[in-house]
Structures are given as structure tokens and as C-alpha cells.
C-alpha positions as CSV (number, residue, x, y, z in Angstrom):
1,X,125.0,75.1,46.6
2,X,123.8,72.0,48.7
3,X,123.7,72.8,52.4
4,X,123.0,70.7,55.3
5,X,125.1,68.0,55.2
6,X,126.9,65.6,57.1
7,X,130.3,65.1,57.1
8,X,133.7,64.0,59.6
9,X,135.6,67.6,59.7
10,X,139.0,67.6,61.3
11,X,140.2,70.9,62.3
12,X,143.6,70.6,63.3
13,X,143.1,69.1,67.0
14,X,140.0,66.8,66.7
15,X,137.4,65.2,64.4
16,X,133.6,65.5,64.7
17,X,130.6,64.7,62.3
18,X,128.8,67.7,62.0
19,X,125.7,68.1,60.3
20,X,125.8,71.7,58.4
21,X,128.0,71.1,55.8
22,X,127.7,72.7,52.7
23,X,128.9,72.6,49.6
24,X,129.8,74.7,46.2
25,X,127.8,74.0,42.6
26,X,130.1,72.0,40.0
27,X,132.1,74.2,38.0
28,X,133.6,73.7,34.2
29,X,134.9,70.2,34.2
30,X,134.0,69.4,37.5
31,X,131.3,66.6,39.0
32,X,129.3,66.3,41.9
33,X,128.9,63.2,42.9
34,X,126.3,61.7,46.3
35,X,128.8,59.8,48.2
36,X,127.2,56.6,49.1
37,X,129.9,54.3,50.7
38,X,133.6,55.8,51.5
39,X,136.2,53.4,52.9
40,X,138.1,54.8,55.9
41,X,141.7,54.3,55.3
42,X,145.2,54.3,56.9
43,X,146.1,57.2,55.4
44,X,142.9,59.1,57.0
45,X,143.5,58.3,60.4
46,X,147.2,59.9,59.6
47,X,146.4,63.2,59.2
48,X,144.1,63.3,62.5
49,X,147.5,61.5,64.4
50,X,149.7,63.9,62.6
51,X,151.5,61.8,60.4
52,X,150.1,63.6,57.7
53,X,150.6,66.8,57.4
54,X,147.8,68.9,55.9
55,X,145.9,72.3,56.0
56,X,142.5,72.2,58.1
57,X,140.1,72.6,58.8
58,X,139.5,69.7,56.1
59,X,136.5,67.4,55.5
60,X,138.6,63.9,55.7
61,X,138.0,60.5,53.6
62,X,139.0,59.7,49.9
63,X,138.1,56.3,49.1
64,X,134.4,56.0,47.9
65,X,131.9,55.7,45.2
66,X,128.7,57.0,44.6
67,X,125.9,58.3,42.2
68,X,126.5,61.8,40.1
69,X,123.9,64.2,41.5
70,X,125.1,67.3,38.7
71,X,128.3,67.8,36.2
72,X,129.5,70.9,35.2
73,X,130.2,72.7,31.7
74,X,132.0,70.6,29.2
75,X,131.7,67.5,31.5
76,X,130.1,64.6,29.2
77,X,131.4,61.4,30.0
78,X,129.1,61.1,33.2
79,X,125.3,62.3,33.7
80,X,123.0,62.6,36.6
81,X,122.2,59.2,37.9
82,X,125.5,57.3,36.3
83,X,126.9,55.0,39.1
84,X,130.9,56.4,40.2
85,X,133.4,55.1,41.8
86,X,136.1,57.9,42.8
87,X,140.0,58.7,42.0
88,X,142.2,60.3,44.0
89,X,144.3,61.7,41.3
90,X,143.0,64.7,39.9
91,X,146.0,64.6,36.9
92,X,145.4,67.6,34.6
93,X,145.1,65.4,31.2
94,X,147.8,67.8,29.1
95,X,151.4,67.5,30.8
96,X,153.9,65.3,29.2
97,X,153.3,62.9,32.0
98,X,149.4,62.7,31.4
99,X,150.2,62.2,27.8
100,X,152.4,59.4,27.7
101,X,149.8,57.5,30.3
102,X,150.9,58.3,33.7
103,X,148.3,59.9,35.1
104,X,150.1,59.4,38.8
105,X,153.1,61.3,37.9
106,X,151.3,64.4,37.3
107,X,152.7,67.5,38.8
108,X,149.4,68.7,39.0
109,X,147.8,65.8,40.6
110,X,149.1,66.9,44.2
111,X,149.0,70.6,44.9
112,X,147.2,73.1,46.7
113,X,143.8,71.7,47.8
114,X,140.8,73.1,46.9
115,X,138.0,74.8,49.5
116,X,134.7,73.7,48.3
117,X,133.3,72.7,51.2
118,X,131.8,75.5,53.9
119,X,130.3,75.3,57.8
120,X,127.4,76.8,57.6
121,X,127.9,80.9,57.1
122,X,131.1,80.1,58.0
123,X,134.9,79.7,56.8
124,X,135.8,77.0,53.6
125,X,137.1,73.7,54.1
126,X,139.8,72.1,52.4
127,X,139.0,68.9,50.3
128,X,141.3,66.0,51.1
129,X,143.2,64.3,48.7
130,X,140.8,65.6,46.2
131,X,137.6,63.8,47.4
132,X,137.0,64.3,50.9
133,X,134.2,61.2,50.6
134,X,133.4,61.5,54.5
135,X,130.3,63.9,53.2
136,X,126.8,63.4,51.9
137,X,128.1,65.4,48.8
138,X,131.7,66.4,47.2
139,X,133.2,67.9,44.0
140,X,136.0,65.7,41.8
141,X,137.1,66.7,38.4
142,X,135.9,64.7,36.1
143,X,138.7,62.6,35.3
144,X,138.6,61.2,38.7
145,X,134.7,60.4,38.0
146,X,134.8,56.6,36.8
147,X,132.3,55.5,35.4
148,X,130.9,51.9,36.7
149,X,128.2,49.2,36.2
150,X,124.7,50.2,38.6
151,X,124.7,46.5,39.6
152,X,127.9,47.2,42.1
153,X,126.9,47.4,45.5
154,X,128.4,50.8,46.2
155,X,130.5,49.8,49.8
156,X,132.0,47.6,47.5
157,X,133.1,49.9,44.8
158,X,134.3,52.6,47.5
159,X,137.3,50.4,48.0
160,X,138.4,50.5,44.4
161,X,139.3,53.6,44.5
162,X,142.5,53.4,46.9
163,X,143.0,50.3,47.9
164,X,142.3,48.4,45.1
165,X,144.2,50.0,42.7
166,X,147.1,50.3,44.5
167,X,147.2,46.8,45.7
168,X,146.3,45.3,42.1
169,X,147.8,48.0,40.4
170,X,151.0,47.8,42.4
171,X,150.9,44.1,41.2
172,X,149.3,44.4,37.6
173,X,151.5,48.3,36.5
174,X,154.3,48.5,38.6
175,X,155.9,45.1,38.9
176,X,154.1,43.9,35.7
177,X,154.0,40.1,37.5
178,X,154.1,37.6,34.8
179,X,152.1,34.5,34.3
180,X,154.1,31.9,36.6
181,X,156.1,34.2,38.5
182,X,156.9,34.0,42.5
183,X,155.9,36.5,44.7
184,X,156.3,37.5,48.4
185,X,154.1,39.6,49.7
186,X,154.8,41.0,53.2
187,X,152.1,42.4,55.1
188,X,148.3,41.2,54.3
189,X,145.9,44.5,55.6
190,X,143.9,46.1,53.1
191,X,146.9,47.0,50.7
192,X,148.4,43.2,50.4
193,X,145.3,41.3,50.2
194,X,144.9,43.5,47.1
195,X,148.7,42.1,46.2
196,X,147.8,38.9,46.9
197,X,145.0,39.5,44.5
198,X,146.2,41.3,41.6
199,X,149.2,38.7,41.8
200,X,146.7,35.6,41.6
201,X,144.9,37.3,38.2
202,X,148.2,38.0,37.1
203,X,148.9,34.0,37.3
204,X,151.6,33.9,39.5
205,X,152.9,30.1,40.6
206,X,153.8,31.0,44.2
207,X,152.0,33.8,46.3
208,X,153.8,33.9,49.7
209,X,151.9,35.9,52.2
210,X,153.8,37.0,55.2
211,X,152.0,38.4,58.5
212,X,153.0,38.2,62.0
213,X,149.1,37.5,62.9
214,X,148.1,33.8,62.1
215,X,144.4,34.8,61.9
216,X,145.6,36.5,58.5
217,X,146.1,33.1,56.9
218,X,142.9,32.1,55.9
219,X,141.6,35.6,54.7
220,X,145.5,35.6,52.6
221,X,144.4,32.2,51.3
222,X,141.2,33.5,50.3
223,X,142.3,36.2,48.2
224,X,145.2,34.2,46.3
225,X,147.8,33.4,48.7
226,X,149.6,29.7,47.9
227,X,151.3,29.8,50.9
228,X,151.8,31.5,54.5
229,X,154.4,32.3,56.9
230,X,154.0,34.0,60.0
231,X,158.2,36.0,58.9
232,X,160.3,36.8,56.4
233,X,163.4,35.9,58.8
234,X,162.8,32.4,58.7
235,X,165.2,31.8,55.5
236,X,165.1,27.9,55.5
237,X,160.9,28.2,56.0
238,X,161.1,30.3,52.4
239,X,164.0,28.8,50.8
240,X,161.7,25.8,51.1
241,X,158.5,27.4,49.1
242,X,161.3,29.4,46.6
243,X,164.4,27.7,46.3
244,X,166.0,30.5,44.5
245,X,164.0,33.4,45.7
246,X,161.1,35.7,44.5
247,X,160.7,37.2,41.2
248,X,158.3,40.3,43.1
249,X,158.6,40.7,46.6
250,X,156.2,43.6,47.8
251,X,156.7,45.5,51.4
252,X,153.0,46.7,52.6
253,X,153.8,47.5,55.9
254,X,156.4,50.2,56.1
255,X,159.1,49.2,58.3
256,X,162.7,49.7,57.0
257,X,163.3,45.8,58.3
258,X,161.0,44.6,56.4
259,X,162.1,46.4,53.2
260,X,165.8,44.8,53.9
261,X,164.0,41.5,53.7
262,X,161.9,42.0,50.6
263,X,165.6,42.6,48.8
264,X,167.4,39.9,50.4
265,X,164.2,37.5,49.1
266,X,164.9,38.5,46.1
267,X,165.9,35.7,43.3
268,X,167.6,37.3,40.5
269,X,166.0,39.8,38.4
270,X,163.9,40.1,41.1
271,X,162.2,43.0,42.3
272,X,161.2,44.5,45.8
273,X,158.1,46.8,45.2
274,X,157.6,49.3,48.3
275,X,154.1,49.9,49.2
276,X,154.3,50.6,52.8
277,X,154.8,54.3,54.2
278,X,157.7,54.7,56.9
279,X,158.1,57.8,58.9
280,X,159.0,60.9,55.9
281,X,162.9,60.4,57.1
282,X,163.3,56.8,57.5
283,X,166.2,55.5,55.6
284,X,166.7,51.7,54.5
285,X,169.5,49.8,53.9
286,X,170.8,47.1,51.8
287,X,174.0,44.8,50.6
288,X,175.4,47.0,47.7
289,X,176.6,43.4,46.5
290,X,173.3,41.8,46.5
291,X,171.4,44.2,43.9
292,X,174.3,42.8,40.7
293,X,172.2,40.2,39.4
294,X,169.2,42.7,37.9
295,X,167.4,43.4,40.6
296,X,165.6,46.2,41.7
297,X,163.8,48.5,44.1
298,X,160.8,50.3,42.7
299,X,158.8,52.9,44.5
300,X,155.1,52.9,44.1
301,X,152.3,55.6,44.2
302,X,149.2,54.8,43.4
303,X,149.5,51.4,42.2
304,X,151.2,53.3,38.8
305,X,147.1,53.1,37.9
306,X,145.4,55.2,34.8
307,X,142.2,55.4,36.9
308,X,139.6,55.4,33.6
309,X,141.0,52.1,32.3
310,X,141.9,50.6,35.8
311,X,139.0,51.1,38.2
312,X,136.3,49.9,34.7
313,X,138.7,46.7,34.7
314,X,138.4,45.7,37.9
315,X,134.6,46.8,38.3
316,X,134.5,44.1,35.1
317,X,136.7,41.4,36.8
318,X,134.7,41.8,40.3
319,X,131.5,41.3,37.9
320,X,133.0,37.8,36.2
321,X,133.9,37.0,39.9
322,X,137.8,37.0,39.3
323,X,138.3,40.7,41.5
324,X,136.9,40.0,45.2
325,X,136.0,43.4,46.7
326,X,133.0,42.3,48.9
327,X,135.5,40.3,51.2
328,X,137.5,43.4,52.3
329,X,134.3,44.9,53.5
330,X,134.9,43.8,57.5
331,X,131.9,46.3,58.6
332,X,129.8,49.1,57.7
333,X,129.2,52.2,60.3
334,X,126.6,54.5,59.3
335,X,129.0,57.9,59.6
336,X,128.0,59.0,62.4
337,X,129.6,56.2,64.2
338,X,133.4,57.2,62.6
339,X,134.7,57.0,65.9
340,X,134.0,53.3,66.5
341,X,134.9,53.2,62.8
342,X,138.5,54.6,63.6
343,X,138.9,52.8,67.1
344,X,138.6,49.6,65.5
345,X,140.6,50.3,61.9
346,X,143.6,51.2,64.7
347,X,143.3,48.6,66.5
348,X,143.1,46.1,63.6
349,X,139.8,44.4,64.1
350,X,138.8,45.0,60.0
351,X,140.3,44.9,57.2
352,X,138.7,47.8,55.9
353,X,135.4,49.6,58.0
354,X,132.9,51.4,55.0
355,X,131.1,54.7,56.4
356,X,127.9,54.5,54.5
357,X,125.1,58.1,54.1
């Protein structure tokens, strides 16, 4: 039991870093790991604003990457002192799904949380998303332990985690882009620049980056983009880029508008990959008639990644320079300055804030 620690704790009403966290010893097949960078992500920020629902009181964050302090029985493809980088999906390795490779599509890999964290002689927290990396400490399974090069700056490797696989994975897995394919890519936060990127290595022609902020542009260019356009809606603006249309057209931002135009960019066989996350009962629409060539509408979770091959990859590719992961790293906050580090993610001012310990 390591006690003592700090950690952002939301219990149902309001966040706070508190300072007398503790934490549980590794059980069979678990990992403790010291968080030393965690990424603060959209999907953190929902459960405090609701959007999210989840038990609490629960020790938030779940992109990060750290060094393995302990491991417990029957855990022996990590030791003390192996550099991690952390998945979210804590698949159970034996259902059908695990078996045939798709780790995200476990039944098991969402459930119940566990409690390992406690307040000081006081009541368990629930883990979120199986990490909760806002703490000096926390306890994955060790399937979600990856392990990855010691030469990776760790507020780097946080964001491989979440981000990175589902942007690059979304591109790479899911929509399998093909070398000189056409892609659209609408929205460029966090998710799409890893889109953008993941479309580039797969050696796509065209990489259209759509954002309604013109400062995106160059930081779209940067990680892959060919082109920019500040809409979708503007047919004769894309028709001009993509004649016939786009082979992968990938909605990051989660508005049912902008899932209508993903399809209707569509050239045929093409695909509209949806990435971002409307309200639970939002409901899209689109022209029956228009989906006859081929084409299709894929869902995404998790950029359809197998965490143990994926995050080593890119860790490799980011070595050989070909995976940029220092770029999305707009600021650090040591985590006792989450707030500022939440103030400015909703507000947009980075593309991704790091909480380092």
C-alpha cells in the first residue's frame, strides 16, 4: 500500500487535487506503474461536465505513461524500472473477441470499475477507464502495461495511449487507408491531427484537413495535411482538391452535420469513419440513395487498436522520426495546476495540456 499521494479526485460535484491518496499493492496479473506524464483529455473534462456518466468519487485521467514501480504474481513481460506507456482497454486475453485480435471489442474491457484507490482512512475510489493516470501511482492489468524504449520523453508517450491510437489507429485499423488514397479529415484537435498523421504514414495522395479555425492550418500541415479548408460545405472548394470525392472521410468533431458531410464527400467505395462523440441520443441522417456505390459508415472505438503491437509501433515510428508526438504537447502543468490545465483544454488554447508528477 503506497499512501500519500497526489491525485485530481472528482466526487460527483467538483474536482480537487488532494494530497492523501493512497493506493492498493498489485495483485496477480496486475502492474503498478509511477505515472509520470498523463494527458488530460476530452473525455476527462466530460465526466466532471456530466456528459459522462460515471460512479464517484473517482480519481480521473487515462492517458499517460510512466515507469513500473512493482508487478504482481504471474506478471513477466514488464519489471521494476521498464519504461510504460498505458492502455485503456483492460481486454481479458481469452474471449473469442481477444482471440481473433480485437482486443477493443472485449466484453470485458468495459465493466464495473475497480476501487483501488483510497482517501486516507477513508472510502475507495473508483479507477477511471481503467488507469485513472491523474495520480503519483495506479494499478493496470498487465496487458494494458506496454512496454516502451527509456529514451521516450514520458509527456510524450502519455499521449500514445488515447489519442494516438485512436487517431492513427482510426486511420491505420479501421479504414485500412491505402497507399495513394484521398482522405478528408474534418476536425483537427488532438484526435485529427493523429488522422492526419496516421493517414500521411499510410501514404495517402490527398489529406484534406477541415477546421473552422484558420490558425489550425499550419499545425494540420505539419502533421500531414496536403491541403486546408476552413468547411466541408464549400463543394466546388473540394470538388476542386477531389474531383470525384474521398476514399476515407473521418468526422472528429461530433456533430451530426458534419457526419452528413463526411458521407456526401464520399467518392465511391468510400468510407466515412466516425470518430467524434455526439450527445448518447443524437441521431444522423443521410440519402439512402447515396450509400449504392460501396460505401460505408464505420463506427470506431479505440482506433480498432491491439494496444501491445500498436503503442511499440508507434513508440518505433516516433523514434525513426515518421510518428510526431512531441508537437501535440501544447503545455505542461505540474498537477496541481489541473484547473488552468482544464480552463484552457475547454477553451481550446492547446492541443493537448500534459499534467506531469
Amino acid at each position: 500500500m503506497s499512501g500519500g499521494m497526489r491525485g485530481v479526485v472528482f466526487d460527483g460535484k467538483a474536482v480537487q487535487v488532494v494530497g492523501d491518496l493512497e493506493i492498493r499493492d498489485p495483485g496477480p496479473g496486475e502492474v503498478m506503474v509511477a505515472v509520470g506524464a498523463a494527458g488530460l483529455c476530452h473525455s476527462d473534462l466530460s465526466v466532471i461536465d456530466g456528459t459522462i456518466p460515471f460512479p464517484s468519487p473517482v480519481v480521473l485521467g487515462h492517458e499517460g505513461a510512466g515507469v513500473v514501480e512493482a508487478v504482481g504474481a504471474g506478471v513477466a513481460h514488464v519489471v521494476p524500472g521498464d519504461q510504460v506507456s498505458l492502455s485503456t482497454i483492460a481486454n481479458c486475453g481469452a474471449c473469442a473477441e481477444c482471440g481473433r485480435g480485437r482486443p477493443t471489442m472485449c466484453r470485458k474491457a468495459i465493466g464495473m470499475p475497480g476501487q483501488p484507490f483510497s482517501r486516507r482512512g477513508g472510502e475507495p475510489l473508483y479507477q477511471f477507464a481503467s488507469t485513472s493516470t491523474f495520480a503519483e501511482r495506479t494499478i493496470v492489468k498487465a496487458v494494458q502495461a506496454v512496454k516502451i524504449p527509456n529514451d521516450i520523453p514520458l509527456t510524450s508517450a502519455a499521449l500514445i495511449g488515447c489519442g494516438v491510437v485512436t487517431g492513427v489507429g482510426a486511420a491505420l485499423n479501421r479504414a485500412k487507408v491505402g497507399l495513394g488514397d484521398t482522405v478528408v479529415v474534418i476536425g483537427t484537435g488532438g484526435i485529427g491531427l493523429n488522422v492526419i498523421q496516421g493517414a500521411r504514414i499510410a501514404g495517402a495522395s490527398a489529406i484534406v484537413a477541415v477546421d473552422s479555425n484558420p490558425a489550425k492550418e499550419a499545425v494540420a500541415r505539419q502533421f500531414g495535411a496536403t491541403h486546408f479548408l476552413p468547411s466541408a460545405d464549400d463543394a466546388d472548394a473540394v470538388r476542386a482538391i477531389l474531383p470525384t470525392g474521398a476514399d476515407h472521410a473521418f468526422e472528429c468533431v461530433g456533430r451530426t452535420e458534419l457526419i452528413r458531410q463526411a458521407i456526401d464527400l464520399l467518392d465511391r467505395h468510400g468510407q466515412a469513419v466516425l470518430l467524434g462523440v455526439p450527445a448518447a441520443t443524437a441521431e444522423a441522417s443521410f440519402l439512402v440513395s447515396s450509400m449504392y456505390l460501396d460505401k460505408s459508415i464505420l463506427g470506431c472505438r479505440y482506433g480498432s487498436s491491439r494496444p501491445q503491437r500498436d503503442i511499440a509501433l508507434y513508440a518505433e515510428l516516433y523514434r525513426e522520426g515518421r510518428l510526431l508526438l512531441d508537437e501535440l504537447v501544447t503545455e505542461t502543468y505540474p498537477v496541481e495546476d489541473f484547473a488552468k490545465a482544464a480552463d484552457d483544454a475547454h477553451h481550446g488554447r492547446v492541443a493537448r495540456g500534459v499534467l506531469t508528477f
